[in-house]
TORBA-652700 format. One record per residue (C-alpha): residue in three letters; residue number from 1; x, y negated, z negated; chain. Coordinates in steps of 0.001 Angstrom, whole numbers, plus 524288, in hexadecimal, padded with zeros to 5 digits. Layout:
PT, aa, i, x, y, z, ch
PT, ALA, NUM, X, Y, Z, A
...
end
This chain:
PT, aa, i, x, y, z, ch
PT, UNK, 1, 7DCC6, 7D300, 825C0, A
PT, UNK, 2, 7EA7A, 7D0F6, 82079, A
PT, UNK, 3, 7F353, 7DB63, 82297, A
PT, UNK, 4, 7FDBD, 7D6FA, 81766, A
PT, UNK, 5, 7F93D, 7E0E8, 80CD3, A
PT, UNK, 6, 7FEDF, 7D881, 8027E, A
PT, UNK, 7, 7F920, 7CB66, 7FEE6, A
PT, UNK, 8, 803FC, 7C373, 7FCCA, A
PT, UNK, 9, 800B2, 7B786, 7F759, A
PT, UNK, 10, 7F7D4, 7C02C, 7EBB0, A
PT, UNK, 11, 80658, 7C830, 7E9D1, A
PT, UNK, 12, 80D1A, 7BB57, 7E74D, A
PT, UNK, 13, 80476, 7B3DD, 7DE9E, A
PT, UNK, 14, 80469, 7C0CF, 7D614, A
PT, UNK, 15, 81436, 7BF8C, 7D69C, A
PT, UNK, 16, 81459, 7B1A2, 7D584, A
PT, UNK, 17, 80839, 7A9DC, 7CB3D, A
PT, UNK, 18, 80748, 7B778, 7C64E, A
PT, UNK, 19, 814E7, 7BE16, 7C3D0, A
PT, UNK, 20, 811FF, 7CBB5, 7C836, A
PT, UNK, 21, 81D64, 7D31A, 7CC39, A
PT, UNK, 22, 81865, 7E1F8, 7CEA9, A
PT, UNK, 23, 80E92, 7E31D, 7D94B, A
PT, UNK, 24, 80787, 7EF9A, 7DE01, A
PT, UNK, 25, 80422, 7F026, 7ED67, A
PT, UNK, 26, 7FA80, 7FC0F, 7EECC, A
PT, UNK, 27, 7FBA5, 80066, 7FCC2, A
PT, UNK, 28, 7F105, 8090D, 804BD, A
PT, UNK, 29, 7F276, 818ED, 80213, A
PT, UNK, 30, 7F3D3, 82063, 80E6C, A
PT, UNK, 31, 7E4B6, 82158, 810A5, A
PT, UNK, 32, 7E372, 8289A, 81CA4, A
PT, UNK, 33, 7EA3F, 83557, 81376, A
PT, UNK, 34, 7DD36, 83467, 80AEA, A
PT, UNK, 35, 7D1E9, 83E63, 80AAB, A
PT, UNK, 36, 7C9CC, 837A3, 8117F, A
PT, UNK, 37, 7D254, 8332C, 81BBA, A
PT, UNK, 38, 7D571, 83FC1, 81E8E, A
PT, UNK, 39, 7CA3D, 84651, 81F80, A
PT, UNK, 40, 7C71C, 83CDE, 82A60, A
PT, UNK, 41, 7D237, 84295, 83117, A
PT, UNK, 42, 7D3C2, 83772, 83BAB, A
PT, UNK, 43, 7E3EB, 837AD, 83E7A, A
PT, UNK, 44, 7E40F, 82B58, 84634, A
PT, UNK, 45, 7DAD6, 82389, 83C52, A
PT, UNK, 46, 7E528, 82B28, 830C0, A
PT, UNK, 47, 7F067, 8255A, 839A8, A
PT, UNK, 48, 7EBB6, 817E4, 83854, A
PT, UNK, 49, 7E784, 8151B, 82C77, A
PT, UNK, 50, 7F4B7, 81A4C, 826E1, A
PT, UNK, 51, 7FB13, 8116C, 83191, A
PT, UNK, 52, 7F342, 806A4, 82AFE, A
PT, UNK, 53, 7F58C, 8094B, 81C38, A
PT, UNK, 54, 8047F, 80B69, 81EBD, A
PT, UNK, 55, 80463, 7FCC2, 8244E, A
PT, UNK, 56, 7FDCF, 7F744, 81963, A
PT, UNK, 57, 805F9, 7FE73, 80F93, A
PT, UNK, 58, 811FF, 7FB5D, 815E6, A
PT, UNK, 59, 80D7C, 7EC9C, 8163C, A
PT, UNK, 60, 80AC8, 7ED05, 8083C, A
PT, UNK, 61, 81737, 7F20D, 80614, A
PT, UNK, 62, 81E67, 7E971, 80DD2, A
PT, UNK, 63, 818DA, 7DC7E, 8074D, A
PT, UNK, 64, 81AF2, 7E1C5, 7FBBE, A
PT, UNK, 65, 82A91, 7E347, 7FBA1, A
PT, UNK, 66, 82890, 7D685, 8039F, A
PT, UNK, 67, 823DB, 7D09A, 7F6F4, A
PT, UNK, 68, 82A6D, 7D6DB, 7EC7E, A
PT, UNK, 69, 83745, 7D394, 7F2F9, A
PT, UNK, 70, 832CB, 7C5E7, 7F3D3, A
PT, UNK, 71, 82F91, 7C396, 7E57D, A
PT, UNK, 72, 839BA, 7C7AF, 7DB89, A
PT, UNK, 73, 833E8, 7D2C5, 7CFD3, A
PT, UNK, 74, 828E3, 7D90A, 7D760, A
PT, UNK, 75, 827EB, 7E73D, 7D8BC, A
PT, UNK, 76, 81E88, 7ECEB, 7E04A, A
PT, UNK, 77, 8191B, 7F92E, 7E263, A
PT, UNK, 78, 81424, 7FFB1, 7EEC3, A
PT, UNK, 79, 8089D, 808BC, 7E9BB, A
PT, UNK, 80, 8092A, 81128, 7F58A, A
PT, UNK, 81, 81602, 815E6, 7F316, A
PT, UNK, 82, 81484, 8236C, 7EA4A, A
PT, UNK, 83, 80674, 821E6, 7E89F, A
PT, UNK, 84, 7FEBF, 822AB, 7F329, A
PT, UNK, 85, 806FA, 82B4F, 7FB0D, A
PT, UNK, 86, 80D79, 83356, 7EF8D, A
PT, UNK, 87, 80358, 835A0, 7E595, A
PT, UNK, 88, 7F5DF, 8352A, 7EDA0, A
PT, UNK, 89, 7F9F0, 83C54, 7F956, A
PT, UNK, 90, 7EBE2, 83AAC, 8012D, A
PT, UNK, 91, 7E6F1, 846AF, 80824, A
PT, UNK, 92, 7EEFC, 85050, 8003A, A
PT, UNK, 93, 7E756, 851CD, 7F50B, A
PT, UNK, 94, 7F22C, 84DFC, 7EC53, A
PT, UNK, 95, 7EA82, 840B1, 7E79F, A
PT, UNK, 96, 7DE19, 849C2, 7E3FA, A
end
């Protein structure tokens, strides 16, 4: 299993034979904050599987400034940032 959360080559040909300029990346919500994950109540298993999301997500984030500074026009945006962790809030009740 790859661990680059961006396919590259799929990112360029849009950019390139296609002409897209605005991309969306949509990265993983902090999972171990949802209902369910809490009710299981394990810390350590919590621990880890926000360990792993925040690795992917910072990958994702990562190769994407990677690419948009590498091609001139694009403008991406990080979905993470403001939604998942401003307007959902898991395991407060706010999203509800």
């Amino acid at each position: 299993m790859s661990t680059n959360p961006i396919r590259t080559n799929d990112i360029d040909l849009c950019y390139s034979a296609v002409g897209a300029r605005n991309f969306l990346f949509i990265s993983v919500p902090p999972l171990e904050r949802t209902p369910i994950a809490l009710e299981a109540g394990n810390d350590d298993s919590h621990a880890v599987e926000a360990a792993v999301i925040a690795g992917y997500n910072s990958r994702l984030s990562a190769r994407a400034a990677s690419f948009k500074a590498a091609n001139e026009g694009v403008s991406c945006l990080n979905a993470h940032l403001g939604f998942w962790t401003d307007s959902l809030r898991f395991g407060t009740g706010h999203h509800l």
